[in-house]
C-alpha positions as CSV (number, residue, x, y, z in Angstrom):
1,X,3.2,-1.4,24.9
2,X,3.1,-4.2,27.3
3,X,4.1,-7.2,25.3
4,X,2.4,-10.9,26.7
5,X,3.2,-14.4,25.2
6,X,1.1,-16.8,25.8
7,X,1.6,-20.4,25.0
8,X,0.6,-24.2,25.8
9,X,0.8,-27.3,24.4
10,X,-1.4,-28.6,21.6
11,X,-5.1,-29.3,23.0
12,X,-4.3,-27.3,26.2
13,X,-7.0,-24.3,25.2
14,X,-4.7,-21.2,24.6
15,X,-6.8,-20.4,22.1
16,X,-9.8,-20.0,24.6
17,X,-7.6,-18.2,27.4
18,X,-6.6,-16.1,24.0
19,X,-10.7,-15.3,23.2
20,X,-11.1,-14.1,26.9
21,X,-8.5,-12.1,27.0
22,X,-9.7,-10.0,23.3
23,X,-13.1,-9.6,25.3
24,X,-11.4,-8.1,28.1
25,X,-9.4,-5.6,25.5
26,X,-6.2,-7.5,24.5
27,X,-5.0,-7.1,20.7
28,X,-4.4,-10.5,20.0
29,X,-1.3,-11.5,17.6
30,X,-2.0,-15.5,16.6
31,X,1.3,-16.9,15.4
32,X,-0.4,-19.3,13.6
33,X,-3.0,-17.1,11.8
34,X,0.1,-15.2,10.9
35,X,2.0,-18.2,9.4
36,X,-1.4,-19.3,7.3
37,X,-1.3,-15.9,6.2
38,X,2.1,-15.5,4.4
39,X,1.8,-18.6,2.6
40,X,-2.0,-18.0,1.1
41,X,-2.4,-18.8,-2.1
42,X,-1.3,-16.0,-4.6
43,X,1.6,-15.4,-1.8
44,X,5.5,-15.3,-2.8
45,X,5.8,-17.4,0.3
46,X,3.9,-20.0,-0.8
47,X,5.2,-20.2,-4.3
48,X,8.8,-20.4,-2.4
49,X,7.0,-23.6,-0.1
50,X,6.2,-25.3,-3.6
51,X,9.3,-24.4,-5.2
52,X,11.4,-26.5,-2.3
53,X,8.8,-29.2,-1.7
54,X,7.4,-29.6,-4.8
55,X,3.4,-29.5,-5.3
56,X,2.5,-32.4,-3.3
57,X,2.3,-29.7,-0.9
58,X,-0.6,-27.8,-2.7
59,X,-4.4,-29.1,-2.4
60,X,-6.5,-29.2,-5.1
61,X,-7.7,-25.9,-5.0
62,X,-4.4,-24.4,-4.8
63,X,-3.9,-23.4,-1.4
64,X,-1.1,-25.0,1.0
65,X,-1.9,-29.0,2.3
66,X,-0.4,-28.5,5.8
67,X,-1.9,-32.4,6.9
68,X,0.8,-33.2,3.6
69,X,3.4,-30.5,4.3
70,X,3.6,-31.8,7.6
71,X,3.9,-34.9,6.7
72,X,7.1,-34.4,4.5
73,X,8.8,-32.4,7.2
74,X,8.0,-34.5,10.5
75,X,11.1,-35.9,12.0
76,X,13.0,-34.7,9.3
77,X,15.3,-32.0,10.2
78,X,17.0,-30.6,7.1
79,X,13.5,-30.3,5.5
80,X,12.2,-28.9,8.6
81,X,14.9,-26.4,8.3
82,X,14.0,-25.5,4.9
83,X,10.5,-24.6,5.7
84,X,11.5,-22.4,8.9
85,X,13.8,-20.2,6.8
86,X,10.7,-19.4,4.5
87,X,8.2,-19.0,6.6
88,X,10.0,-17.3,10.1
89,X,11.2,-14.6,8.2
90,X,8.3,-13.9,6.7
91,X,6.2,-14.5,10.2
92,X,8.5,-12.3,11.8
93,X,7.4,-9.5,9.3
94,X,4.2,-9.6,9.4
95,X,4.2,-9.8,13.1
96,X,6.1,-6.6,13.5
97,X,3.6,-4.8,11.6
98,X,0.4,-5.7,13.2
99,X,2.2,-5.0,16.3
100,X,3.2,-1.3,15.1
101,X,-0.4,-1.0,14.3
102,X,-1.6,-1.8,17.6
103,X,-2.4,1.7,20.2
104,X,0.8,2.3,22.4
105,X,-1.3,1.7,25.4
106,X,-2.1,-1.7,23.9
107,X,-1.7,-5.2,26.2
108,X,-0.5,-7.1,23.1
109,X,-0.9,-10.9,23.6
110,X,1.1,-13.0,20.8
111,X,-0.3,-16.6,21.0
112,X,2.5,-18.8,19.8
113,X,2.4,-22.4,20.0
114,X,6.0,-23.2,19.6
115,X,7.0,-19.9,21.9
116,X,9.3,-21.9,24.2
117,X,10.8,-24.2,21.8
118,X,12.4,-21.2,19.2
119,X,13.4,-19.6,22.4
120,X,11.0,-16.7,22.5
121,X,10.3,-15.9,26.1
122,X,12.6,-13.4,26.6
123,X,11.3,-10.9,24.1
124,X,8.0,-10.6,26.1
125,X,7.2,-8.9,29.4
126,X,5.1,-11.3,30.6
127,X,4.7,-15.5,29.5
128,X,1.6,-17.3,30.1
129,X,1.4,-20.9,30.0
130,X,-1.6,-22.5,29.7
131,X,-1.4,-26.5,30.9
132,X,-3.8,-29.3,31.1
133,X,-3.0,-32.9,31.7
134,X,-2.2,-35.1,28.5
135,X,-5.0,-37.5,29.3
136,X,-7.3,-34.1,28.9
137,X,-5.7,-33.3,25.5
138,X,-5.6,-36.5,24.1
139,X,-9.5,-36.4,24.7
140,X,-9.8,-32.8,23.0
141,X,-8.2,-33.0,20.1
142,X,-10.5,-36.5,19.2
143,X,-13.7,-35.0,20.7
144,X,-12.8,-31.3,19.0
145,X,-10.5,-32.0,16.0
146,X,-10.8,-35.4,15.0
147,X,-7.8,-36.3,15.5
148,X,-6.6,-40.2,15.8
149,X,-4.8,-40.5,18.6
150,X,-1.8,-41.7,18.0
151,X,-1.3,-38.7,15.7
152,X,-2.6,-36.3,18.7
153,X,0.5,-38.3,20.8
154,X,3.2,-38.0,18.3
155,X,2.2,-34.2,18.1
156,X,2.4,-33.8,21.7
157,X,5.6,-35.4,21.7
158,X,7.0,-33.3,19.3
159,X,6.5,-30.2,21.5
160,X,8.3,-29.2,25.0
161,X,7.1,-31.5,27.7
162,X,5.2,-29.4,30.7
163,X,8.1,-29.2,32.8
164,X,10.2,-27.1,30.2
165,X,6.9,-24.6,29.6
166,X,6.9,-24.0,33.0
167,X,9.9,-23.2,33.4
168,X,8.9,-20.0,30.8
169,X,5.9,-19.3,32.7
170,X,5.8,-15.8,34.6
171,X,1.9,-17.0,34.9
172,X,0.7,-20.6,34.7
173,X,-2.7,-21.5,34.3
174,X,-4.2,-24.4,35.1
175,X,-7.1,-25.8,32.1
176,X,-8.0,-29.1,33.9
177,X,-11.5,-27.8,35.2
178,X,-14.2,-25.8,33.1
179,X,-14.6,-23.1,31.1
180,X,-15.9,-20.9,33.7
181,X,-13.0,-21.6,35.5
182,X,-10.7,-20.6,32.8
183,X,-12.5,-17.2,32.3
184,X,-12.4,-16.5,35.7
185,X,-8.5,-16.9,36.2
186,X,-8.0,-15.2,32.5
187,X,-10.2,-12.5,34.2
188,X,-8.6,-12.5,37.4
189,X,-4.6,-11.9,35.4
190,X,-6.6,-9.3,33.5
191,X,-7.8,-7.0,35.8
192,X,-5.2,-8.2,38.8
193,X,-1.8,-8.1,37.1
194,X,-2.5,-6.9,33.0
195,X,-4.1,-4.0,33.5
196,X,-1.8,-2.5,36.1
197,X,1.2,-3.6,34.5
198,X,0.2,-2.1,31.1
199,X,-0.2,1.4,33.2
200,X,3.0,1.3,35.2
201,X,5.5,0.3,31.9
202,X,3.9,3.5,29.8
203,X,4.2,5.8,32.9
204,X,7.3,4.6,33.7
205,X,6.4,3.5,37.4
206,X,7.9,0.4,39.7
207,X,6.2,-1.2,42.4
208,X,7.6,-0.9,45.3
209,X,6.6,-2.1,49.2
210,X,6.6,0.2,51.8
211,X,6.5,-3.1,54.4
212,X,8.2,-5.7,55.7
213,X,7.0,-8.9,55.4
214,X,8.7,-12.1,54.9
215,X,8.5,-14.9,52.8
216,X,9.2,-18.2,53.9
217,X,12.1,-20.0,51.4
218,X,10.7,-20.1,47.5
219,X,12.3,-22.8,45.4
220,X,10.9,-21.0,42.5
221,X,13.0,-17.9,42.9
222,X,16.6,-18.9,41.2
223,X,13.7,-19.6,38.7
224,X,12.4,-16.5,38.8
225,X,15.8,-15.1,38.7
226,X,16.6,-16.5,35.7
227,X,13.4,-15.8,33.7
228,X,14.0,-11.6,35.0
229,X,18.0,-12.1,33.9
230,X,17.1,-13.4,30.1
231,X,14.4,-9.9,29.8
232,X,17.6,-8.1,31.1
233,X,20.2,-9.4,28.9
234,X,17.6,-9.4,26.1
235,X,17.3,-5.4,26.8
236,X,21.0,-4.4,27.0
237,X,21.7,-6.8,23.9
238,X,24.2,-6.2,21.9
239,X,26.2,-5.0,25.4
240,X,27.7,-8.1,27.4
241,X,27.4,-6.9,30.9
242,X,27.6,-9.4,34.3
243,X,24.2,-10.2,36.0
244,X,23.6,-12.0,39.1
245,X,21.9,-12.6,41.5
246,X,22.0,-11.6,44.7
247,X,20.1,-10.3,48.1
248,X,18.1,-13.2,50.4
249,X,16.3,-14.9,47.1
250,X,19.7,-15.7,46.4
251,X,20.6,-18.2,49.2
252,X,18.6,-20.7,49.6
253,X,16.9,-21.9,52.7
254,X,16.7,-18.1,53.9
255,X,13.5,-16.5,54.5
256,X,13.2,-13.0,52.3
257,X,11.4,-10.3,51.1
258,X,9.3,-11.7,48.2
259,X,11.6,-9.0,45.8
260,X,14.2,-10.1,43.4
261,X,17.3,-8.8,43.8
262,X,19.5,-8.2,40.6
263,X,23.2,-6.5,40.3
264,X,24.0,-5.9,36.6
265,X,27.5,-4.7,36.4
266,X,27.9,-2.0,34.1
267,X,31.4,0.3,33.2
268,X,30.8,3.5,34.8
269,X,27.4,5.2,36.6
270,X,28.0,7.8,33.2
271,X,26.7,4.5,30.9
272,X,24.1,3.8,33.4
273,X,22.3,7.3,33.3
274,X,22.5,6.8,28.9
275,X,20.2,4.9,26.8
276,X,20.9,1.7,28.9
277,X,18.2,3.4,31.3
278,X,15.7,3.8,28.8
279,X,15.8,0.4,27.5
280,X,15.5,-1.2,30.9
281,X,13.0,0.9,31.0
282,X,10.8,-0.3,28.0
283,X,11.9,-4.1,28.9
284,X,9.7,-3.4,32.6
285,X,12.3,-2.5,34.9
286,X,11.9,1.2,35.1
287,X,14.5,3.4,37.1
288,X,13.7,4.6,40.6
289,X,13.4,8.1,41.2
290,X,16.4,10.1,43.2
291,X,19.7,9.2,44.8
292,X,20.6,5.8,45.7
293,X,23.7,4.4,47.4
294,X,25.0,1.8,49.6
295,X,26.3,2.1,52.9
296,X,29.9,1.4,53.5
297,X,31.9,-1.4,54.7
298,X,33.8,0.0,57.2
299,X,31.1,2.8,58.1
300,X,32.5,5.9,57.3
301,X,34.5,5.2,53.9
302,X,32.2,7.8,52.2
303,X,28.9,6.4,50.5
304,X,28.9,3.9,47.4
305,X,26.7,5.2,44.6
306,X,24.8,2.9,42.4
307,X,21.4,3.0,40.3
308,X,18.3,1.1,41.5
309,X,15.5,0.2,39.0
310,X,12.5,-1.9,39.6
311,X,9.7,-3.9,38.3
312,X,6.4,-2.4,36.4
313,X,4.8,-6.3,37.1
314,X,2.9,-5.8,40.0
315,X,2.9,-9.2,41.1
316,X,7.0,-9.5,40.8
317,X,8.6,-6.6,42.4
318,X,12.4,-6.5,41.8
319,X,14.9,-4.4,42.7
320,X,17.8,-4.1,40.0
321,X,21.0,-2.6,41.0
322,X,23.3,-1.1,38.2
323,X,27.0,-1.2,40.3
324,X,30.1,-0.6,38.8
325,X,32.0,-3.3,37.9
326,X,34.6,-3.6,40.5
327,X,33.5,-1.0,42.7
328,X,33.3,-1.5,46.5
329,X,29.5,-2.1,46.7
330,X,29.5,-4.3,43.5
331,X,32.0,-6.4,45.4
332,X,30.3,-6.4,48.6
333,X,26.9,-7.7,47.0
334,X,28.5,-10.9,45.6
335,X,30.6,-11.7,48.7
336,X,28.5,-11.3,51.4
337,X,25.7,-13.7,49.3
338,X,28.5,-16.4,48.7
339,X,29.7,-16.1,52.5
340,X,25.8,-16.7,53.7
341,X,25.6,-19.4,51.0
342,X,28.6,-21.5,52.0
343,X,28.1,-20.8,56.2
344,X,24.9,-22.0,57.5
345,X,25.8,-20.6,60.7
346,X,25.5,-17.0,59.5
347,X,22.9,-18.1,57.6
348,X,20.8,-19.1,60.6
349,X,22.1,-16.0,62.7
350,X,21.2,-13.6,60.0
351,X,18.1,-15.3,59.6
352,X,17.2,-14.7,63.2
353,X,17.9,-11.0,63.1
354,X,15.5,-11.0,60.1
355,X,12.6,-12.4,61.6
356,X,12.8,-9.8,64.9
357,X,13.7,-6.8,63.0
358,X,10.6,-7.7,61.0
359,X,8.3,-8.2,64.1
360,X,9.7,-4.6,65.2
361,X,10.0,-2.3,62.6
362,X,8.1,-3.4,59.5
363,X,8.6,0.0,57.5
364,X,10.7,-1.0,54.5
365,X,13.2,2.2,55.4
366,X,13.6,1.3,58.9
367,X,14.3,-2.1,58.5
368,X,17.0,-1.6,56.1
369,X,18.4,0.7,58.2
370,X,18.2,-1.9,61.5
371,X,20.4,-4.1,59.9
372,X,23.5,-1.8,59.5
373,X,25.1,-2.9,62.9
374,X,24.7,-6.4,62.2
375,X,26.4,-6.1,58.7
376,X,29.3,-3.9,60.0
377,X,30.4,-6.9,61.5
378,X,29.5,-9.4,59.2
379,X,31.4,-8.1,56.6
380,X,34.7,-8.4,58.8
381,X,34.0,-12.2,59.0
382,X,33.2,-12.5,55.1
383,X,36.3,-10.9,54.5
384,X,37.9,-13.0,57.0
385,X,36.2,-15.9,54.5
386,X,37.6,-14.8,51.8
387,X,40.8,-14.6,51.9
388,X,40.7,-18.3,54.0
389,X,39.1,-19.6,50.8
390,X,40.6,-17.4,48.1
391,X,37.1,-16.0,46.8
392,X,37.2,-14.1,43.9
393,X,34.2,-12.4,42.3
């Protein structure tokens, strides 16, 4: 099933974004629901929480003081420790279990406050972010919770600043206007990206464009990269293969395709045709149908064989190339994007054969193939660059 985190800081209404999402079909999985849940009173997880903190912990009905707990673990880390080794495991549990309950064809949306912080985002196939301006919190949590503020400010310190969430975020959405506004871009990621991508990961299906057009330079995309890379190595986990990189998202400054292009280096074609397909597969990058291969440098040299998978998110195509380690095309991916990284010349010239092969023959097929000549003799200079610099892979 198509696996969503969502997360925000404290105040920022993920919990609202959560709500809209359930009425639009979501199964919802709240982290901290979960976590009030296996230390309830009468739980073996509670009576573990008393045993290490003692029963200042406990209210006076019984049940788990978090305002107190909270107290005796804030900014202290050994005791914070202590209570993370109760209650993760026991999160983790019950969390696996309301997720094998859920329908297969589920969109399953795990709300988890702390999801960046523990390191989660890779386990999900899509993270959602939800940020609003501190000033705007600060307000909430008095107006809605009561809170004093400067306990609302040492709780929002305590969490990753904005900048670090975003850096998670596949989707970030903005909670500085009104509710309305929220529903509408909750319903827009529902029906616009959700939906879709729930259908394409159970039938197996990548997007792919059938057009040419190009993308003036993203800043975001090493980003982006990076965020697609951590799924990847989550997937193939406990296997330690080589991922980079590489294509026109790779060098910056250079107008591109807006597609992600990943080469993860596996030992032989045999291993990536195994089970390493299906769990790319199941992680959102499922394998393209047919033959692929890569032209050779010199023509002629008889074609280099690979594997090409894709994207099931509809708003991020990718294309992810399983190469050989060592083989001619694996090689020739990684030098020619370090040769157009470290000569702006080629850069620019490359970049102007882009732009007109673009304008004249916008069929993705066509354009790839347009490019051939230009690459023939390209390559002779990266080589050339190469062994000038002693470039290794």
């Amino acid at each position: 099933m198509l696996r969503v985190g969502l997360t925000g800081g404290i105040g920022s209404g993920k919990s609202a974004v959560a709500r809209r999402l359930v009425e639009r079909g979501a199964v919802l999985v709240d982290a901290d629901q979960v976590a009030r849940e296996v230390v309830a009173p009468g739980t073996d997880g509670l009576a573990e929480v008393v045993a290490a903190f003692s029963e200042r912990v406990l209210d006076a009905e019984g049940a788990l003081d978090r305002a107190a707990l909270g107290d005796l673990v804030f900014g202290d880390e050994a005791a914070r420790r202590r209570l993370e080794a109760i209650v993760h495991s026991r999160v983790r549990a019950r969390t696996a279990e309301l997720v094998a309950a859920a329908p297969a064809e589920a969109v399953l949306v795990n709300d988890v406050p702390l999801l960046v912080e523990v390191g989660l985002a890779a386990t999900y196939h899509l993270v959602i972010v939800v940020q609003t301006a501190v000033a705007t919190r600060l307000e909430r949590l008095a107006r809605d919770r009561g809170m004093a503020r400067a306990e609302a400010e040492r709780r929002i310190a305590a969490q990753a600043d904005d900048a670090r969430r975003a850096a998670e975020a596949d989707v970030l959405i903005n909670n500085d206007g009104t509710l309305g506004q929220l529903h509408a871009a909750a319903d827009a990621l529902w029906y616009d990206r959700l939906v879709p991508f729930e259908a394409n990961l159970r039938h197996r299906r990548a997007v792919r464009a059938r057009r040419v057009t190009l993308a003036e330079p993203d800043p975001t995309w090493p980003q982006q990269y990076a965020r697609l890379a951590a799924r990847i190595r989550h997937a193939v986990a406990p296997a330690d293969l080589r991922i980079d990189h590489i294509g026109s998202t790779a060098v910056a400054g250079l107008a591109a395709k807006d597609v992600i292009d990943i080469q993860l280096s596996v030992p032989s074609l045999a291993e990536a045709d195994g089970p390493l397909a299906d769990r790319l597969a199941e992680a959102g990058f499922p394998r393209l149908p047919g033959d692929w291969w890569d032209n050779p440098r010199p023509a002629g040299s008889g074609r280099w064989e690979k594997r090409l998978h894709g994207s099931a998110d509809p708003a991020r195509p990718v294309h992810l190339h399983l190469r050989e380690t060592g083989s001619p095309g694996w090689r020739y991916a990684l030098l020619m994007r370090d040769h157009l990284r470290a000569d702006p010349d080629r850069r620019a010239a490359y970049l102007l054969l882009k732009r007109e092969l673009a304008a004249a023959a916008p069929e993705s097929g066509a354009y790839a193939t347009a490019k051939d000549p230009w690459f023939d003799e390209e390559h002779l200079r990266a080589e050339e660059w190469a062994a000038r610099t002693g470039w290794h892979p």
